[in-house]
LUMGU-76630 format. One record per residue (C-alpha): residue number from 1; residue in one letter; x, y, z. Coordinates in steps of 0.05 Angstrom, whole numbers, plus 5000, padded with zeros to 4 digits. Layout:
paza i->NUM&aa->A&x->X&y->Y&z->Z
...
This chain:
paza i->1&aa->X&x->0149&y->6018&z->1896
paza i->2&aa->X&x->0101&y->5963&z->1911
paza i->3&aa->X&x->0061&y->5959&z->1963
paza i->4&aa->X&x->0091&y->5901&z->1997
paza i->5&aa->X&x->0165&y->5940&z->1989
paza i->6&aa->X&x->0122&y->5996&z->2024
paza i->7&aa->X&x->0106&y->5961&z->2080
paza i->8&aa->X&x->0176&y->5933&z->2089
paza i->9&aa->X&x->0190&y->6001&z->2088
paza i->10&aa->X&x->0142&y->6024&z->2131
paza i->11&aa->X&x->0161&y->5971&z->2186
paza i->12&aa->X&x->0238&y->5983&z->2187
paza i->13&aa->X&x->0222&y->6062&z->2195
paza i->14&aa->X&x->0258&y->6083&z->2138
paza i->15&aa->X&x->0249&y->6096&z->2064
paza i->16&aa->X&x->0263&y->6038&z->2016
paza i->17&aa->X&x->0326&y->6049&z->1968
paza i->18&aa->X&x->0321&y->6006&z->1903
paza i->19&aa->X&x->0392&y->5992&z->1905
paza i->20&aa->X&x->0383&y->5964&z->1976
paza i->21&aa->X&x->0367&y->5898&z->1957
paza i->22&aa->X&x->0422&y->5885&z->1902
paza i->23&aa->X&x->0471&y->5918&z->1939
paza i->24&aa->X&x->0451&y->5872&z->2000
paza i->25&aa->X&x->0445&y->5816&z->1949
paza i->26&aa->X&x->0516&y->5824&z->1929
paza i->27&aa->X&x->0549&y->5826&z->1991
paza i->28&aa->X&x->0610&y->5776&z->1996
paza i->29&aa->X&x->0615&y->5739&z->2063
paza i->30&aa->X&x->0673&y->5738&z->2107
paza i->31&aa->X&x->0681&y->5664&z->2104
paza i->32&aa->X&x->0674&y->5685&z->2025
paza i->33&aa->X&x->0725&y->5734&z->2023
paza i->34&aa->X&x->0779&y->5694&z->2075
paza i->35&aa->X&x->0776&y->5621&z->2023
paza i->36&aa->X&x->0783&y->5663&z->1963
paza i->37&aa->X&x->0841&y->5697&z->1995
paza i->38&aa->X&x->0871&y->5639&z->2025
paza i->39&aa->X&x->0863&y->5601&z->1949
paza i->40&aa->X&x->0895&y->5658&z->1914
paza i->41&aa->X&x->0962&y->5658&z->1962
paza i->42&aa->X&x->0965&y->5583&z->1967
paza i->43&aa->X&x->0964&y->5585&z->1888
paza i->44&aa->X&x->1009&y->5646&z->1870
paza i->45&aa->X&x->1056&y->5614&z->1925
paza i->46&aa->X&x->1058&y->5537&z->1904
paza i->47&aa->X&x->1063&y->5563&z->1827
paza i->48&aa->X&x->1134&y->5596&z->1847
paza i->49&aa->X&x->1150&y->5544&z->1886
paza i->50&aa->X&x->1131&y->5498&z->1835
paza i->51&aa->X&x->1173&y->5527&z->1794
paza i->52&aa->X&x->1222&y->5520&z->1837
paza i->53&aa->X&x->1222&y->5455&z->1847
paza i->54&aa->X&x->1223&y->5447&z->1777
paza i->55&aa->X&x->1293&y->5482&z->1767
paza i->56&aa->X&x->1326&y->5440&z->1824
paza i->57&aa->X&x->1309&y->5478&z->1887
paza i->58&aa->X&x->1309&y->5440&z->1955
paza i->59&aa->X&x->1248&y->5431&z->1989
paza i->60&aa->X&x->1211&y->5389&z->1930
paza i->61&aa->X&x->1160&y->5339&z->1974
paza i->62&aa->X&x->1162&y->5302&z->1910
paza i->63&aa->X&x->1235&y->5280&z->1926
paza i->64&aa->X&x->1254&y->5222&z->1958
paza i->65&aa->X&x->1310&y->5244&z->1996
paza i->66&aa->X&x->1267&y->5295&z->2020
paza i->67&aa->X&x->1206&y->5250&z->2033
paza i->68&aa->X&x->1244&y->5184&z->2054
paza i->69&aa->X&x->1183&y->5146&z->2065
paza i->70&aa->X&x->1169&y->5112&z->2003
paza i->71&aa->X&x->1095&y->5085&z->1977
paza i->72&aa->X&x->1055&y->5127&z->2013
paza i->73&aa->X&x->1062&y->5203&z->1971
paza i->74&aa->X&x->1028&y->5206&z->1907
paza i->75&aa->X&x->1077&y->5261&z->1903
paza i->76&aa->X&x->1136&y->5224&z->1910
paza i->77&aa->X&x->1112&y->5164&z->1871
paza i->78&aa->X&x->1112&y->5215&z->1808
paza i->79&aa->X&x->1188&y->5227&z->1818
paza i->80&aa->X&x->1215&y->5295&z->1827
paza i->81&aa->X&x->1210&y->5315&z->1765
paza i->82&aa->X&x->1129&y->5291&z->1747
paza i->83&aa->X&x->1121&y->5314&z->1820
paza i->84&aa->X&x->1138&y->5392&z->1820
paza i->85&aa->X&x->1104&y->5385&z->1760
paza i->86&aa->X&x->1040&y->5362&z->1780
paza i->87&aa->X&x->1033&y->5423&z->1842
paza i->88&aa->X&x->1052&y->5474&z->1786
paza i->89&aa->X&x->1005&y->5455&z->1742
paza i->90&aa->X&x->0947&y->5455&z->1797
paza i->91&aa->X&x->0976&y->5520&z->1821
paza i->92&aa->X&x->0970&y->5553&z->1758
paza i->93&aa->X&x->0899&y->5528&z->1755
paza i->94&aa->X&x->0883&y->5558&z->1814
paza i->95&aa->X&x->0916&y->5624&z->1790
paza i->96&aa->X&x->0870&y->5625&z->1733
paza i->97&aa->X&x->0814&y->5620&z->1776
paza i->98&aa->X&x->0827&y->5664&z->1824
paza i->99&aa->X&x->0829&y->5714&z->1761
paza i->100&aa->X&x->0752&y->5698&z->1748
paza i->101&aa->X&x->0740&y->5704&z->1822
paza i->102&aa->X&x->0770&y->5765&z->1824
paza i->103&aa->X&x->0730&y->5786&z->1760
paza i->104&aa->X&x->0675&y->5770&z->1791
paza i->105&aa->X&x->0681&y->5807&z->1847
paza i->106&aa->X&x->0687&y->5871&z->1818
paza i->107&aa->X&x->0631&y->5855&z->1756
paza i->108&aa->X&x->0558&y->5845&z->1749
paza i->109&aa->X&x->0515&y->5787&z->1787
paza i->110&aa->X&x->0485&y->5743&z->1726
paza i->111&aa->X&x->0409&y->5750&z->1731
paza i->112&aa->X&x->0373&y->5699&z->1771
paza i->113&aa->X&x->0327&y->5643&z->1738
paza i->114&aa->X&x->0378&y->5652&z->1671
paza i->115&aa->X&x->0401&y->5576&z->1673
paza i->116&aa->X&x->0482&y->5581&z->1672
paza i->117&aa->X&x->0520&y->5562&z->1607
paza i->118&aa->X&x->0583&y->5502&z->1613
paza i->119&aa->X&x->0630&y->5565&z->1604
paza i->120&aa->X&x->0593&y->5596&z->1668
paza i->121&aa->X&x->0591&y->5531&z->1710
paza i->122&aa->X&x->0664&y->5504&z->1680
paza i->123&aa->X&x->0703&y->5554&z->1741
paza i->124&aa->X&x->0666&y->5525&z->1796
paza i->125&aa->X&x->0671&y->5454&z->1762
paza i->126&aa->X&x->0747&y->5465&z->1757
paza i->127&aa->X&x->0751&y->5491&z->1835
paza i->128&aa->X&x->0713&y->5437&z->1860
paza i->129&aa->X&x->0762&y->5384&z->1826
paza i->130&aa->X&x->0824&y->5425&z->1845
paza i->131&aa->X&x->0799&y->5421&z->1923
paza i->132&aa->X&x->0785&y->5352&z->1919
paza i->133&aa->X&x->0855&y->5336&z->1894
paza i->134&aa->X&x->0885&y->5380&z->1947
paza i->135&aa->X&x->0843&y->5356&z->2007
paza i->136&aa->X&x->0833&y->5286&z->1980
paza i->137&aa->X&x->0877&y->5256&z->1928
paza i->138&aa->X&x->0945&y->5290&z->1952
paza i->139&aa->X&x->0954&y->5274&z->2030
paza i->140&aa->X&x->0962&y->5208&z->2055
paza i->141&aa->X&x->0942&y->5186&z->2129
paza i->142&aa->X&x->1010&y->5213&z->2164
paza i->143&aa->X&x->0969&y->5278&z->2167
paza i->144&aa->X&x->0910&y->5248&z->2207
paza i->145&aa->X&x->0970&y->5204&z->2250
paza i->146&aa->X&x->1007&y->5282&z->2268
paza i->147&aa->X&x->0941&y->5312&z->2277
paza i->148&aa->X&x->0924&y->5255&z->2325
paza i->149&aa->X&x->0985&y->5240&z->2367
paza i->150&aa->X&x->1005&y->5314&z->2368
paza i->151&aa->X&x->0969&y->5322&z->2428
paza i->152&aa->X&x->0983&y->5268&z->2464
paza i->153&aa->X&x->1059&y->5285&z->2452
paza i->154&aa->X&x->1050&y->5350&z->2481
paza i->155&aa->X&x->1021&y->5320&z->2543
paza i->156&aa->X&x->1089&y->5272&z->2549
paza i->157&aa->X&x->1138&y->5336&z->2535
paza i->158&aa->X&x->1098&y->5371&z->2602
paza i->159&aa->X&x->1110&y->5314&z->2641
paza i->160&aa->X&x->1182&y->5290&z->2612
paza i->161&aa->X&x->1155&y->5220&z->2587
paza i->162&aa->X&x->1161&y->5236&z->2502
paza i->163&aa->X&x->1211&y->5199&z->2469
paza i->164&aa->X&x->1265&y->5223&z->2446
paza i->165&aa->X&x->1275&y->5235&z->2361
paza i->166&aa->X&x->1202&y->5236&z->2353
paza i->167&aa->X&x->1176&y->5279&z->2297
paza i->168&aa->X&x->1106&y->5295&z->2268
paza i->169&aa->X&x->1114&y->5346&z->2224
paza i->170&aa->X&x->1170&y->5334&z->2185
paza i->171&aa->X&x->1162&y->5385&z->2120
paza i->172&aa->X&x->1123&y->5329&z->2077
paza i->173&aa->X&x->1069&y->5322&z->2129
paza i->174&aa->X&x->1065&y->5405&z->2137
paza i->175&aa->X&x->1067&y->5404&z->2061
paza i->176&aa->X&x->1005&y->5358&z->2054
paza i->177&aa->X&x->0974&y->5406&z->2114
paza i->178&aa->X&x->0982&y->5461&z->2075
paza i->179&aa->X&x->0952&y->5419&z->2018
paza i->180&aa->X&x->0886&y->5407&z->2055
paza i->181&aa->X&x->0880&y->5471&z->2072
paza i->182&aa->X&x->0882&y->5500&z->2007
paza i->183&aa->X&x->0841&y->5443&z->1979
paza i->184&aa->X&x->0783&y->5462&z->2033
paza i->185&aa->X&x->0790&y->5540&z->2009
paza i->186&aa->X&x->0784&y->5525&z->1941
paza i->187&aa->X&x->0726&y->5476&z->1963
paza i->188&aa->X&x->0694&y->5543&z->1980
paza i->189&aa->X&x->0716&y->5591&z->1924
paza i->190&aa->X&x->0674&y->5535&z->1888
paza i->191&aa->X&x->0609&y->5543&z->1925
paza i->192&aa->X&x->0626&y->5627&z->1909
paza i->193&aa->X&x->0632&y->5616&z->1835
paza i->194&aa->X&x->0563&y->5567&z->1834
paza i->195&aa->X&x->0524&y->5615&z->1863
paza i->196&aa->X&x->0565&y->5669&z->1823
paza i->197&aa->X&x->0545&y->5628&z->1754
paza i->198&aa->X&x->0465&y->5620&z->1782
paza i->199&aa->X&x->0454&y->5685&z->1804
paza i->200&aa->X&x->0442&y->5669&z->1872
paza i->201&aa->X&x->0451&y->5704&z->1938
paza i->202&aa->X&x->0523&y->5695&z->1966
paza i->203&aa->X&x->0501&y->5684&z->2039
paza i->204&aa->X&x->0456&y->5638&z->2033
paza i->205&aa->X&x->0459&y->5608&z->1962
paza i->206&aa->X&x->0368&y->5630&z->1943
paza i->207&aa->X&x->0355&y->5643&z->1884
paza i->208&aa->X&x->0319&y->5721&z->1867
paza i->209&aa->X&x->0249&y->5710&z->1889
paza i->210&aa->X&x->0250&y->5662&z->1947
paza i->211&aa->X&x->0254&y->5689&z->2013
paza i->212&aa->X&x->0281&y->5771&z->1994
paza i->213&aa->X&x->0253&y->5785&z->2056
paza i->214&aa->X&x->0292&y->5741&z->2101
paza i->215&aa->X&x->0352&y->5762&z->2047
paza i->216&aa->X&x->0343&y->5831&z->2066
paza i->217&aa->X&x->0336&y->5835&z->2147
């Protein structure tokens, strides 16, 4: 033990255990542990409805009889068909990954100050695009119109003044909520498999030798 462990030790009134550190090291965060969890069932879900959609199932944003308002929807602009297509294949993406995230989990920590290979930096690459697409590319601004008049529409329902017909979440607009939502977890999952491929601390993203004793407290 050196002497400066000893005096950590000596400080927090217990003896120092070598594993302490790593273990502490390798700690997943909650916010960690929810966006993997929340990628993993947005992508094991959308793949089978992807599928789905594929086959002929109802539903399918991508349609135009189920998303009547035409020129806005990426989606829909791809036809049913290219559509369902294009959410399977970014589901099964996102299954793939949330295979190495959940191999990474359970496996070693690559040592710190070892600069990461393009195989080790290629799954947080990937995640980082697939969140962008979600949160970004996917959604058009009927989203941010139901997330802003969906308050003032509750305010008319309490005081009998909302029209009547009005809808802002018909299952396009939910669908493209969903979207975002998955694109932020995968956002996320991607800053868990950078610091994964670097070696650095989940929590706070340092690198082994800069600030262990902050790490640690």
């Amino acid at each position: 033990m050196s002497p400066q462990e000893q005096t950590l030790s000596s400080r927090s009134g217990r003896r120092s255990d070598p594993g302490d550190r790593g273990t502490a090291h390798r700690s997943v965060p909650r916010w960690a542990r929810l966006a993997t969890l929340a990628a993993g069932t947005w992508s094991v879900t959308y793949l089978a409805l992807g599928i789905g959609w594929l086959l002929g199932a109802g539903g399918n944003p991508a349609d135009p009889t189920v998303d009547d308002v035409s020129g806005l929807s990426l989606l829909v602009l791809a036809g049913p068909g290219g559509g369902a297509a294009l959410l399977t294949v970014l589901a099964g993406l996102g299954v793939l990954l949330s295979g190495v995230l959940l191999r990474g989990a359970s496996g070693a920590r690559r040592p710190a100050g070892e600069p990461p290979s393009l195989r080790h930096r290629l799954p947080a690459v990937s995640a980082a695009a697939l969140g962008l697409v979600l949160a970004v590319v996917l959604p058009d601004y009927r989203l941010l119109a139901a997330m802003a008049y969906t308050p003032i529409l509750l305010v008319l329902t309490l005081v009998g003044a909302a029209p009547d017909e009005v809808t802002l979440w018909p299952w396009p607009v939910i669908d493209m909520g969903i979207l975002t939502l998955a694109g932020f977890a995968w956002l996320a999952s991607a800053v868990v498999l950078h610091r994964r491929s670097t070696g650095a601390c989940l929590r706070c993203g340092r690198v082994d030798g800069h600030g262990d004793g902050e790490r640690n407290r």
